[in-house]
C-alpha positions in Angstrom: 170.4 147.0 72.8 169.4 150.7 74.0 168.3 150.9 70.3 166.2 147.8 70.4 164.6 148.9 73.6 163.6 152.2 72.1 161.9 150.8 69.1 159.8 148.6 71.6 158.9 151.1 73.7 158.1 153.3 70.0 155.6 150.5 68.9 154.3 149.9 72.2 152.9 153.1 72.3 151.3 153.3 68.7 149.5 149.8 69.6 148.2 151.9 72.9 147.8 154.9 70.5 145.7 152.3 68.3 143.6 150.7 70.6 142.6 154.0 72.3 141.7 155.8 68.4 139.4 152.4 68.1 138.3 152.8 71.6 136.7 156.2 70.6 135.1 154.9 67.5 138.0 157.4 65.7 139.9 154.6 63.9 137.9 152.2 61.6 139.5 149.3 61.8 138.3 145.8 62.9 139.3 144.2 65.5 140.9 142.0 64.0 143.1 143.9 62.3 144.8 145.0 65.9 146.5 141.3 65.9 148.6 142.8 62.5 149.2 146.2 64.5 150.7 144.5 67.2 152.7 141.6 65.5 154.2 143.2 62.9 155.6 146.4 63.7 155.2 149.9 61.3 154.2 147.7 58.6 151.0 146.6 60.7 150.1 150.0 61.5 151.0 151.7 58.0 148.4 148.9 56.8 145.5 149.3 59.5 145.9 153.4 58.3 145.7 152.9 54.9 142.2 150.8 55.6 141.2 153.2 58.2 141.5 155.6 55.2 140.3 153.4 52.7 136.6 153.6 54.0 136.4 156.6 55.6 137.0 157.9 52.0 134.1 155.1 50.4 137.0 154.4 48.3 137.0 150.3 49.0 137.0 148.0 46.2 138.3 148.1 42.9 137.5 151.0 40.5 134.6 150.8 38.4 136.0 151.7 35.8 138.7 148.7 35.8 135.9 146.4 35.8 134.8 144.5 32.8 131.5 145.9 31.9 128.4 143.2 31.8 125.2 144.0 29.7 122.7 141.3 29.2 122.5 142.0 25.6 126.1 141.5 25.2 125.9 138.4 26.5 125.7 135.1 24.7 122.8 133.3 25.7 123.8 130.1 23.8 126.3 129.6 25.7 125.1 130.1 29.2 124.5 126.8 31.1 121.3 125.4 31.2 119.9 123.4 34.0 119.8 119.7 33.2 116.4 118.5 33.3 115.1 115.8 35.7 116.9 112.5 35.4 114.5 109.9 34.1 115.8 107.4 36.6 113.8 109.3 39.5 111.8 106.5 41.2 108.8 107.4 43.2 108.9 106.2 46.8 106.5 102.9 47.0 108.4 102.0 44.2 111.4 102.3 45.4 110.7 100.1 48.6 109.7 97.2 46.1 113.0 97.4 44.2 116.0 94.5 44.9 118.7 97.2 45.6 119.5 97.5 48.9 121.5 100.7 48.4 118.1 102.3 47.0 115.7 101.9 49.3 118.1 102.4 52.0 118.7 105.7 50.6 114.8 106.1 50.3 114.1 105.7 54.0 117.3 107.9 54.9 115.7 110.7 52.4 112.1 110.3 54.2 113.6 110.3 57.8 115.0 113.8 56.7 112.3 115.2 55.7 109.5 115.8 57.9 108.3 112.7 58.4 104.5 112.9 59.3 104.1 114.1 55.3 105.5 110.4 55.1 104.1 108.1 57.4 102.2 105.5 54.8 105.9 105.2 53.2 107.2 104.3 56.9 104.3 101.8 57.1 105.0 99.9 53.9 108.9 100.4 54.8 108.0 98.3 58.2 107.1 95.8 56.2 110.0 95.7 53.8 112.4 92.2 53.7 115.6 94.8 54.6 116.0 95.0 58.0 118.0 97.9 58.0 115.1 99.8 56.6 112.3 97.6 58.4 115.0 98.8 61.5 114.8 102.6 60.3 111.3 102.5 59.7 110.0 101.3 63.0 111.9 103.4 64.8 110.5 106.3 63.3 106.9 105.4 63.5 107.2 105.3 67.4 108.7 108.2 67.8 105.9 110.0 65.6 103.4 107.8 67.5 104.6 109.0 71.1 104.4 112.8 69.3 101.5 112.4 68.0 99.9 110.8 71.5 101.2 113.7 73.8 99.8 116.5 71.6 96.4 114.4 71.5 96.4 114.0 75.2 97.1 117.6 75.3 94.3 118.6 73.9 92.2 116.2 75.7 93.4 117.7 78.8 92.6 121.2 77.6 89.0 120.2 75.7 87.6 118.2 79.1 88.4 122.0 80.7 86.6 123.8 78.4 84.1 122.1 76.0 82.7 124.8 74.6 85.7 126.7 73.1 85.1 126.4 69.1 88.6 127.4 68.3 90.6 124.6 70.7 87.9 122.1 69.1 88.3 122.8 66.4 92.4 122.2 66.6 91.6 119.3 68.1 89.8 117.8 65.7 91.8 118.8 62.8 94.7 117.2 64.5 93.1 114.1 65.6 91.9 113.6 62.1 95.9 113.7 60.8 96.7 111.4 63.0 93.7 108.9 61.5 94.7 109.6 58.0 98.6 109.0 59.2 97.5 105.2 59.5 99.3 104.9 62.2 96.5 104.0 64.7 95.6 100.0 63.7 93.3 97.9 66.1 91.5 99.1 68.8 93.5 101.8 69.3 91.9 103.1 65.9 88.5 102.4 66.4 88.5 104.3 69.9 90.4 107.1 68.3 87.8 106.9 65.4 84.8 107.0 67.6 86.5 110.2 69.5 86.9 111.6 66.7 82.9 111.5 65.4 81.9 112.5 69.2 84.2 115.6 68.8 82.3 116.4 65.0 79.1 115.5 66.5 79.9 118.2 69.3 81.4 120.5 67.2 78.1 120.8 65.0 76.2 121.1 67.8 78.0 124.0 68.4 79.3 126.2 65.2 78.0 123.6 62.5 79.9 123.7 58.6 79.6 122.0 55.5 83.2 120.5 56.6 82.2 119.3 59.5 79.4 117.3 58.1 81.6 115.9 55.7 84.4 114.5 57.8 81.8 112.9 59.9 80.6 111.4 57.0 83.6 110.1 55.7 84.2 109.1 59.0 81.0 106.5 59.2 81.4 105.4 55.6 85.4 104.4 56.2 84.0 102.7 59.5 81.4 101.6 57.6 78.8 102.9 59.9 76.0 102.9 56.8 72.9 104.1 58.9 74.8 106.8 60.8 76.4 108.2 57.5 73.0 107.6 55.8 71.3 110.1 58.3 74.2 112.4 58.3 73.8 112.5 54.6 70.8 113.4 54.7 70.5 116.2 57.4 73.6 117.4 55.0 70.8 117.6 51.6 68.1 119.3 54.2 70.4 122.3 55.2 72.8 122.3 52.0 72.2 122.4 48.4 73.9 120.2 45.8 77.0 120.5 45.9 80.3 118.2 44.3 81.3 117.1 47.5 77.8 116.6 48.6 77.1 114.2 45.5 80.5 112.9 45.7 79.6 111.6 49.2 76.2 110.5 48.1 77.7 108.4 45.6 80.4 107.1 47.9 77.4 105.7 50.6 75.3 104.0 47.5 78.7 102.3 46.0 79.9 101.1 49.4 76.0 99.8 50.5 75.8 98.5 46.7 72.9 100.9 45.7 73.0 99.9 42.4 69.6 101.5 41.5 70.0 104.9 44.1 73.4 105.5 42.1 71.5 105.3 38.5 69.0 107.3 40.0 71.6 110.0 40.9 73.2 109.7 37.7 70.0 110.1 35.5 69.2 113.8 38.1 72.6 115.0 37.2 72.4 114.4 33.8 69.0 115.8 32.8 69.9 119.5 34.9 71.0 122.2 33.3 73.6 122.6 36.2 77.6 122.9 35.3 79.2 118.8 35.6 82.4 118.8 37.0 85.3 116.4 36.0 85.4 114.7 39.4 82.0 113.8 38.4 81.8 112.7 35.1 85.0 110.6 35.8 82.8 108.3 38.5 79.6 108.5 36.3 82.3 107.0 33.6 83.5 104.6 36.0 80.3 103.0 36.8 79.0 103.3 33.6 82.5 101.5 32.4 81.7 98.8 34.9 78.4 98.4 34.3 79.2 97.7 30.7 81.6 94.8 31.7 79.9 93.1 34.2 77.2 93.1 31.4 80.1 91.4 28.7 81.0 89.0 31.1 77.2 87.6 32.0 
């Protein structure tokens, strides 16, 4: 019994002995190595020295020279595994909505709602109109929650614009994130024609203050997808009078004549393209080979 006592009392004290060598940042050992120390008796402590001693010495780890060596030229290359390419079942989004499985498009609006969901929100719009009512269920739900975020941070901005008009920067963040949520097509009624119309008073005022070529274009894609045709007409304009030619300029230009069915303005600006010696981009020629395609079949079919 005595004996027992003794041995007790021994291991007692090289747990104390233990805790205060760790105490002092002497013994390098983790903590948790202390629960070995003090449940198992000599062994524990024999085995908390010999890793104290292990990397005091650097020694950790197995011996280099037991390890098998690896050289990339050794290696057989043939042999390595290859990453399987894409699976040609992937099916794009939209299409995926359309589909008759369930299971798929279920998945689908699960994958979107992950993922950040204002990179998405045309998908949730066509999902809301989808014959599953789990996803139409999904879908719906999400769009209002990104409709109450996107109204908060717009009143925000409101807030802060109507006390100080005339800070460029906090304009300019407002209108770039007023514009997302109009492209978002999540604003439908009159909701999106006041929004819309904020939106042009903000460009209007932001030209009248710090005026860019970007500016003038989002107002004018603003008026023409409002169809505004005299406003975007004069915008154009003021745009030719201050900027030179440019593939967004024409671009525009030949958006306003298409939409107000300019059939002899857009032949006009085709023919000036055509006979400069300036460099044609691919945007460019592909709508001069639209219309010209058209032109050619409404011509077949008279």
């Amino acid at each position: 019994m005595r004996f027992g006592v003794g041995i007790l009392i021994v291991h007692l004290i090289i747990v104390a002995l233990f805790l205060l060598l760790s105490y002092f940042k002497i013994l390098k050992v983790n903590k948790e190595m202390f629960a070995i120390v003090l449940f198992v008796p000599v062994f524990g402590a024999l085995c908390a020295l010999l890793i104290h001693i292990t990397i005091v010495t650097g020694k950790s780890g197995s011996n280099s020279k037991n390890l098998e060596a690896m050289r990339g030229n050794e290696i057989d290359h043939t042999r390595m595994p290859v990453p399987e390419a894409e699976s040609n079942m992937v099916v794009p989004l939209e299409d995926a909505l359309i589909m008759d499985d369930a299971s798929i498009k279920r998945s689908v609006i699960m994958d979107v709602l992950m993922a950040d969901t204002k990179s998405y929100s045309h998908i949730l719009n066509q999902a809301r109109m989808n014959e599953d009512v789990e996803v139409v269920h999904y879908a719906t739900t999400a769009m209002v929650e990104l409709s109450k975020e996107y109204e908060l941070k717009l009143q925000e901005y409101s807030i802060k614009y109507a006390e100080d008009p005339s800070n460029v920067n906090l304009l300019t963040e407002y209108i770039t994130y007023l514009g997302q949520f109009l492209e978002s097509d999540m604003a439908q009624g009159q909701v999106l024609e006041i929004q819309r119309n904020n939106y042009q008073q903000l460009l209007v005022r932001k030209i009248s203050l710090a005026p860019t070529f970007e500016d003038y274009a989002s107002l004018s894609n603003s008026y023409l997808n409002a169809e505004q045709y005299s406003s975007a007409d004069a915008t154009l304009k003021q745009m030719e009078k201050i900027y030179d030619m440019s593939e967004e300029l024409w671009i525009l230009k030949f958006r306003y004549y298409y939409q107000t069915k300019a059939s002899k303005s857009i032949k006009e600006l085709i023919d000036k393209t055509m006979n400069t010696d300036q460099f044609i981009s691919s945007r460019i020629m592909e709508m001069i080979n639209f219309w010209e395609n058209s032109n050619k079949q409404s011509a077949e079919m008279e």
